[in-house]
C-alpha positions in Angstrom: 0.0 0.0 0.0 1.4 3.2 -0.9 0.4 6.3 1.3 -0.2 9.6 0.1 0.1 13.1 1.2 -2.0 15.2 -0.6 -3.1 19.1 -0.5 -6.3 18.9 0.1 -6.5 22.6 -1.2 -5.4 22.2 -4.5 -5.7 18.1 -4.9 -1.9 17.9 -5.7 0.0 14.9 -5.1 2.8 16.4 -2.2 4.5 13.1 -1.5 4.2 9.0 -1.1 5.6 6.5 1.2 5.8 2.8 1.3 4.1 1.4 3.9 6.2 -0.7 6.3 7.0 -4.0 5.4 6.2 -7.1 8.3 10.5 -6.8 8.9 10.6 -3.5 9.6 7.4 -3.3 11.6 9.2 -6.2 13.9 12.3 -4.1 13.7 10.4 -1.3 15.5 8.2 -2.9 17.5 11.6 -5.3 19.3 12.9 -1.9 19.0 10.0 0.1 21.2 9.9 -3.1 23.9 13.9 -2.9 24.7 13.6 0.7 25.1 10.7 0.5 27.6 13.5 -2.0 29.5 15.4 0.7 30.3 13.3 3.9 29.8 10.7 2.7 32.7 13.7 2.9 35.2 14.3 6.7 34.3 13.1 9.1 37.0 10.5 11.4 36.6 12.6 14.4 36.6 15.0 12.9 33.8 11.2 12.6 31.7 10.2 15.9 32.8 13.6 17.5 31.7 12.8 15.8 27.9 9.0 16.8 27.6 10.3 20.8 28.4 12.8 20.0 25.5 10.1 18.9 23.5 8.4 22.0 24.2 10.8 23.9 23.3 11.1 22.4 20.0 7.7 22.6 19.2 7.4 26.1 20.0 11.1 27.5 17.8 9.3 25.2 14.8 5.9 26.4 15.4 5.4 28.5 11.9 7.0 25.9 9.7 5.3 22.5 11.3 1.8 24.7 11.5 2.6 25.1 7.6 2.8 21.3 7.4 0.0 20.9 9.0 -2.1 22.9 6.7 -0.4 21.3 3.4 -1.2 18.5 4.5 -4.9 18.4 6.0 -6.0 21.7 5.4 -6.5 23.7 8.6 -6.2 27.4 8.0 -2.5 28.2 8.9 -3.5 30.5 12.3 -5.2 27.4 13.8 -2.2 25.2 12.8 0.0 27.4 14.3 -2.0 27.4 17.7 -2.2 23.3 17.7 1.5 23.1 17.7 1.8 25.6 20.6 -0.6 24.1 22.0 0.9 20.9 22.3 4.0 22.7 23.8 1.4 23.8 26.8 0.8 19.9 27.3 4.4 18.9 27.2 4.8 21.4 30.0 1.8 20.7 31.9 2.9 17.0 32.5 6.1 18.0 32.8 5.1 20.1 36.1 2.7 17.8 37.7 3.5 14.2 36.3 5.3 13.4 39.2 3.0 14.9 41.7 -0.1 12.9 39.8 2.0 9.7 39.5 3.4 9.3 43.1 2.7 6.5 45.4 -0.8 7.4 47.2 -0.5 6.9 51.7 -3.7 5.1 52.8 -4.4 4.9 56.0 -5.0 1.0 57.3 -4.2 -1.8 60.5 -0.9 -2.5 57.6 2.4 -1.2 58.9 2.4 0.9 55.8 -0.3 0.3 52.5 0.2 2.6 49.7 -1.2 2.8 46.0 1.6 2.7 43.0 1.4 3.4 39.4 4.0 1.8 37.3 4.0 2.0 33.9 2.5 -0.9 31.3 5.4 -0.8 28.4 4.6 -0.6 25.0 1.2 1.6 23.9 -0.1 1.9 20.7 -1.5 5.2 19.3 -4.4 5.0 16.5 -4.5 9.1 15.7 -6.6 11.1 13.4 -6.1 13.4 10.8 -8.1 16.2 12.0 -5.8 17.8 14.9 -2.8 15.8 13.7 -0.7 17.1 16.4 -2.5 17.7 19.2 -4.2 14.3 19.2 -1.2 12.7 19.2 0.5 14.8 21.8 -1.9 15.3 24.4 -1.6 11.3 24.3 1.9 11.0 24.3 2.8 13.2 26.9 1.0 11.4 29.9 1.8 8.5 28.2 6.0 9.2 27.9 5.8 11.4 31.9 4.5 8.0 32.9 7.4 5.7 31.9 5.6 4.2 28.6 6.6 4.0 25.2 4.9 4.6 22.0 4.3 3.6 18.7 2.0 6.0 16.7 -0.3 4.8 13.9 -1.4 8.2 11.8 -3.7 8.6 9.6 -2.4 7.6 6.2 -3.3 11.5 4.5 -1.1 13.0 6.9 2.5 11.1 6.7 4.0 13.9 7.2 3.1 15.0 10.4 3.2 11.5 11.8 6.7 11.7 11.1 7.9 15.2 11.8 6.1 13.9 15.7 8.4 11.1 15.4 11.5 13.6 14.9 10.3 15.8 17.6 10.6 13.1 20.1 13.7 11.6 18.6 15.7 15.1 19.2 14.3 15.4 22.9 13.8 11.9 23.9 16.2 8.7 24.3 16.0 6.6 21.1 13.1 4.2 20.6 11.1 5.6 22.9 8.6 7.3 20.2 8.2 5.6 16.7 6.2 6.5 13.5 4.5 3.5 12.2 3.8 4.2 8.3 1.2 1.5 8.1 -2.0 1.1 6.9 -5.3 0.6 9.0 -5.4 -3.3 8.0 -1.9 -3.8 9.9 -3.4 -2.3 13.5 -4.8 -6.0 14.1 -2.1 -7.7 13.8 0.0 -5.1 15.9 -2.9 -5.6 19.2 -2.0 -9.6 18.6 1.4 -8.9 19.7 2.5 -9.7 23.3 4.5 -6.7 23.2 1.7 -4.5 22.9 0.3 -3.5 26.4 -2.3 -1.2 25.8 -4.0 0.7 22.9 -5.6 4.5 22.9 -7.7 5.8 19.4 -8.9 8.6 18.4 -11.4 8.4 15.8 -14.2 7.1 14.1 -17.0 4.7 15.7 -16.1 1.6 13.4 -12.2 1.8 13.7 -12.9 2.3 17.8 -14.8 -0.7 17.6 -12.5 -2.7 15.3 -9.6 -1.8 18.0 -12.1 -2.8 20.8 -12.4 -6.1 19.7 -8.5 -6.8 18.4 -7.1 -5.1 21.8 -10.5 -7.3 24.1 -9.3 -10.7 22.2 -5.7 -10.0 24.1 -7.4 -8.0 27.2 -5.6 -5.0 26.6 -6.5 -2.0 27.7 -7.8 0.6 25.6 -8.8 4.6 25.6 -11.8 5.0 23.0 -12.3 8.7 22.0 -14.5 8.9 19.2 -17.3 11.3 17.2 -19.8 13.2 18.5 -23.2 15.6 18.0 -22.1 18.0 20.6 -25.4 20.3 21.3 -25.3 23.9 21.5 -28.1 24.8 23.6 -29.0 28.8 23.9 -31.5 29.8 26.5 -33.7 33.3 26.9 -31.3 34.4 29.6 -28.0 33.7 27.6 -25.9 37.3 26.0 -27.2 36.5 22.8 -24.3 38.2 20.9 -21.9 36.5 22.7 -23.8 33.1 22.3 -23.6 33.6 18.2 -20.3 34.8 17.9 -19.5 31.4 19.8 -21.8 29.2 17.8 -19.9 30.2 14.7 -16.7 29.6 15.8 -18.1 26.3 17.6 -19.6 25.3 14.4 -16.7 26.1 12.1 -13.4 25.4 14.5 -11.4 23.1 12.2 -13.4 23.8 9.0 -16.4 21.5 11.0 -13.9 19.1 11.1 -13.9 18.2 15.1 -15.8 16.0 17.3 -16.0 18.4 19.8 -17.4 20.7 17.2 -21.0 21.9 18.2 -23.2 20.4 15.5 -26.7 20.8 16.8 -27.9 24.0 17.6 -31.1 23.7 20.4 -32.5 27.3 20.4 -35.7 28.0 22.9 -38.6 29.8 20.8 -38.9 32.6 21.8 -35.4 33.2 21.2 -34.7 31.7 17.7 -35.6 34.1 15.2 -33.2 36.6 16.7 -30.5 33.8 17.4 -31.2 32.3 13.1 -31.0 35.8 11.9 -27.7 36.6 13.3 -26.4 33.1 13.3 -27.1 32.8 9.2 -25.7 36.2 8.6 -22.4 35.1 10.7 -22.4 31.7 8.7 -22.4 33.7 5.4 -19.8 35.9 6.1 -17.0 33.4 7.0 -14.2 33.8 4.4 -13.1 30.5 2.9 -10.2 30.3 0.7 -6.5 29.0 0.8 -5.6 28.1 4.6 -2.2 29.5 3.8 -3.4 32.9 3.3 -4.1 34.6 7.0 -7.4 36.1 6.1 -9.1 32.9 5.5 -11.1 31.6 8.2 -12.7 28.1 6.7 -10.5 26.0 4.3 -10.9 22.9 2.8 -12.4 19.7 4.2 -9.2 17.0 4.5 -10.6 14.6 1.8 -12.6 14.3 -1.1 -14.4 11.4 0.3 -15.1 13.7 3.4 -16.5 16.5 0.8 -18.5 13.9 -0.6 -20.2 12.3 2.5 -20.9 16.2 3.6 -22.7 16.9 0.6 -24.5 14.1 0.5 -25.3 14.0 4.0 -26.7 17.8 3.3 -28.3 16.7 -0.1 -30.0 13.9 1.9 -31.6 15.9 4.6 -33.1 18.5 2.5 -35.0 15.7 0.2 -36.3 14.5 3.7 -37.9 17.8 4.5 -35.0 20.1 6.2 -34.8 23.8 5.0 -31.4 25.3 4.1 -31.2 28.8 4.9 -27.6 28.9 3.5 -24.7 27.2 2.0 -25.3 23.7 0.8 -22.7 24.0 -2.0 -19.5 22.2 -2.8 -17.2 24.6 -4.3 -16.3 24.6 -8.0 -12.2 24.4 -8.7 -9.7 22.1 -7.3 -9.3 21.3 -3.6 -12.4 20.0 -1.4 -14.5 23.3 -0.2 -17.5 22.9 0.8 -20.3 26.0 1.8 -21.0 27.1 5.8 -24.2 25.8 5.6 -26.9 26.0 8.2 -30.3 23.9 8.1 -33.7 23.8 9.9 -37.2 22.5 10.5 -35.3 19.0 10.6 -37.5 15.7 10.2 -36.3 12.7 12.9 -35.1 10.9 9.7 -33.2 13.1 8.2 -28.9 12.8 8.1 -28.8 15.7 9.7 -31.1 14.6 12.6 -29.2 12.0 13.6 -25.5 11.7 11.9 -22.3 13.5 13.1 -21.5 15.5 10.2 -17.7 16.4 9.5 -18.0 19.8 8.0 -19.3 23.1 8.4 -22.6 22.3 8.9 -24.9 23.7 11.7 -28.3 21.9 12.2 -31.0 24.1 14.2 -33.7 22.9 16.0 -36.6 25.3 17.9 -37.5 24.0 21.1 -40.5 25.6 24.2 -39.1 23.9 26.9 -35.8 23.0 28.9 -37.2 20.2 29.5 -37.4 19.3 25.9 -34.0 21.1 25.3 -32.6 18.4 27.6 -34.4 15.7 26.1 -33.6 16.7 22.2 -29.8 16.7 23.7 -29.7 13.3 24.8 -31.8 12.1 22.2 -28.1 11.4 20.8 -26.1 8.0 20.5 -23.5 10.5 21.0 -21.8 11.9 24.5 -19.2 13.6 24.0 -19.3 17.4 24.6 -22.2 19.7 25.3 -22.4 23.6 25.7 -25.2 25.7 27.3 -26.0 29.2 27.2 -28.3 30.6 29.9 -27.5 32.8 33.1 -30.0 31.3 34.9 -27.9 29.2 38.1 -31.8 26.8 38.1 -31.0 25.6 34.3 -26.9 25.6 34.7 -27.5 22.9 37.9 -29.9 21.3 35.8 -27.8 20.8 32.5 -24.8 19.8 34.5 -26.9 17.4 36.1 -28.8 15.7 33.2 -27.0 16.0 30.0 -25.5 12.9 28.6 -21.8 13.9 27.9 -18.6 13.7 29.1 -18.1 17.2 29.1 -21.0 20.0 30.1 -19.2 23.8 29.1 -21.5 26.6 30.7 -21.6 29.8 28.5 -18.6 29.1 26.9 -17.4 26.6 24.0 -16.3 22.7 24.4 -12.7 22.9 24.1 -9.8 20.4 25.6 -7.3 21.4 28.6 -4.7 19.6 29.6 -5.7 20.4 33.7 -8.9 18.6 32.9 -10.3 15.0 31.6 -11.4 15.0 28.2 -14.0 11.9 27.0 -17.0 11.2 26.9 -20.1 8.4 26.8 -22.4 6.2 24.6 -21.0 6.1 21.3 -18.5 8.7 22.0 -16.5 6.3 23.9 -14.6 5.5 27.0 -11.4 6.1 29.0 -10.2 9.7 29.7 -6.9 11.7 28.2 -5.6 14.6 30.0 -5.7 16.1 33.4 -5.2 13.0 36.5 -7.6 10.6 34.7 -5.3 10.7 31.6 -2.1 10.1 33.1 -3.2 7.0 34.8 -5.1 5.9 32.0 -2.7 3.7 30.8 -0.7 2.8 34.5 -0.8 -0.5 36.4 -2.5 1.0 39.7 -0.5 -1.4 42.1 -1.5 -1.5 45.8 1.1 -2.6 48.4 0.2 -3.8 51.6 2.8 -3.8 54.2 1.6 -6.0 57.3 2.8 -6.6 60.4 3.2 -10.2 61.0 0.9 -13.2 60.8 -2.0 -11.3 62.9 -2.6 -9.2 60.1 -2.9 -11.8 57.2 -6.2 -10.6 56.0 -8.3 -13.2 53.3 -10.1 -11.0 50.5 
């Protein structure tokens, strides 16, 4: 299989790779399992010294690995820019508080001395998407690296690339072996979870390949981190700052070109509020420059793939037929590269794409609602959980939203967004496991407890 890297803004063929043969996968993978021999023993200030390095090569190469990005997948250049920084502020986060979140916990028991203990598992593979292509790799491979791990990463085959400027990141701040690119297609991933050497697993990514991993890593009961799509709604109530609540549904809507999962997709307005909330919204919506990322001034810029342009327009194509209204957009762009409208739609039946489907562009889907109560309801109507945003200064409807949406992640008047301080995840067909913040760290640890007695009066049965 040969694996491309193509501009998704002009369609031009930038550059191919072989994928690995079976040898050389062996040769990295014997090579990733006698690094974790030694690179588990390092201490955590040794591993916080190299993730600062790695900061601090992200953030000197910001401009020209944000221009990969872009090449590569599309994101306007801005945006690609801010990932890579981003993933600096990750490095450092772990960096400062890996230790602190990793080190053995007291408890308090009739033992001479119990304590809790998280040692690292050895070898984890890394399924990553195309969509952040650096920021979904690094706000896994941090935690992953502070805790004593090593990595393999599995990219997305449109963004070679990337995968492998990550790779020399780590290779100029890290000891050798301890991150590796595998340029492999999806079929090889099974075959890889098989492998005694592999400890655990993490994807980011699509419901069927988080399934497919599921099952391979479940066969060899491997751990895994599942963080797949979502329908994130965007609920505005009467008492919400209504300026402020469109200017953030745009950008919540458009973040990525549409292409995120934390992306808000469905847009739950109350009544009496929704006139005043479409008109604005639609005018935002039209207004959004789209054009080459490269150029600064562009704000939406091609979807990754022509297959993603094509689902998009057929998912939109789709839901109109079954009754929706489009009050904008709805488009595909004539020309080379894959540019789709900002489109938003309405009045949208239950069977309908758009109803239902996570769509991965810049498509917003509006629905009028009377109630909270049916605002709630239309929310978790979802077999989506993943992120969930909700506009109202009432403090009644915020403890009631945090209290009865379905998602791993409940934002109050502001915009889903991940932080390394904090678990990111979510539930249903969003997924399981958590990245970032303490869950994330000691995701992927062997949570040892030691019990210390003091002779044979203390044996205790279980």
């Amino acid at each position: 299989m040969t694996i491309a890297s193509i501009n998704p803004s002009t369609g031009e063929l930038i550059k191919e790779f072989d994928e690995l043969s079976a040898d050389q996968i062996e040769t990295k993978l014997a090579a990733a399992s006698g690094a974790f021999a030694s690179f588990r023993t390092t201490s955590f200030s040794a591993r916080a010294n190299w993730l600062e390095r790695t900061a601090e090569l992200l953030e000197s190469s910001s401009r020209q690995l944000g221009e990969l990005i872009t090449l590569e997948m599309g994101k306007p250049i801005k945006a690609s820019i801010a990932e890579v920084m981003k993933c600096a502020t990750v490095c450092r986060y772990y960096a400062e508080h890996g230790e602190r979140l990793l080190e053995d916990e007291e408890v308090v028991t009739s033992a001479s001395r119990s304590f809790i203990r998280y040692e690292p598992l050895g070898v984890v593979l890394a399924v990553m998407p195309w969509n952040f292509p650096f920021w979904q790799v690094f706000r896994f491979a941090a935690p992953t690296l502070m805790a004593g791990n090593v990595a393999l990463l599995k990219h997305a085959s449109n963004v070679p690339q990337c995968a492998l400027a990550i790779e020399d990141v780590f290779r100029n701040s890290f000891p050798s072996d301890v991150f590796q690119t595998l340029l492999i297609g999806p079929r090889a991933v099974a075959n890889l979870l098989a492998d005694r050497r592999i400890k655990a697993a993490t994807l980011t990514g699509s419901e069927a390949a988080g399934r497919s991993v599921a099952e391979n890593a479940g066969k060899g009961l491997k751990k895994v981190v599942l963080e797949l799509g979502g329908s994130d709604p965007f609920i505005v109530m009467p008492t919400a700052n209504l300026e402020v609540a469109v200017d953030t549904a745009i950008k919540a809507r458009t973040v990525n070109s549409g292409q995120s999962c934390i992306a808000a997709k469905r847009f739950i307005i109350l009544e009496e509020i929704a006139d005043e909330f479409l008109s604005s919204f639609v005018s935002g919506m039209r207004a959004l420059r789209m054009g080459d990322p490269m150029d600064e001034a562009n704000q939406i810029g091609p979807l990754a793939t022509p297959q993603i342009l094509e689902d998009v327009d057929r998912q939109v194509r789709d839901s109109v037929e079954a009754g929706a209204k489009m009050l904008t957009g709805g488009r595909v762009i004539a020309g080379p590269g894959n540019y789709y409208e900002p489109t938003v739609l309405s009045d949208i039946p239950r069977d309908a794409p758009a109803w239902s489907e996570e769509i991965f562009g810049p498509v917003a889907s509006v629905f009028r609602v009377k109630s909270i109560d049916e605002a709630i309801e239309l929310a978790n109507a979802s077999d989506f959980g993943l992120g969930a945003s909700v506009w109202t200064n009432d403090e009644t409807e915020q403890r009631r939203f945090i209290d009865e949406l379905e998602s791993g992640q409940v934002f109050v008047n502001a915009m889903v967004a991940s932080d390394p301080r904090m678990p990111f995840g979510g539930v249903k067909n969003s997924g399981y496991g958590r990245e970032l913040g303490v869950a994330g760290i000691r995701e992927l640890v062997n949570t040892k407890t030691v019990w210390i007695g003091n002779g044979p009066k203390n044996d205790r049965s279980e």
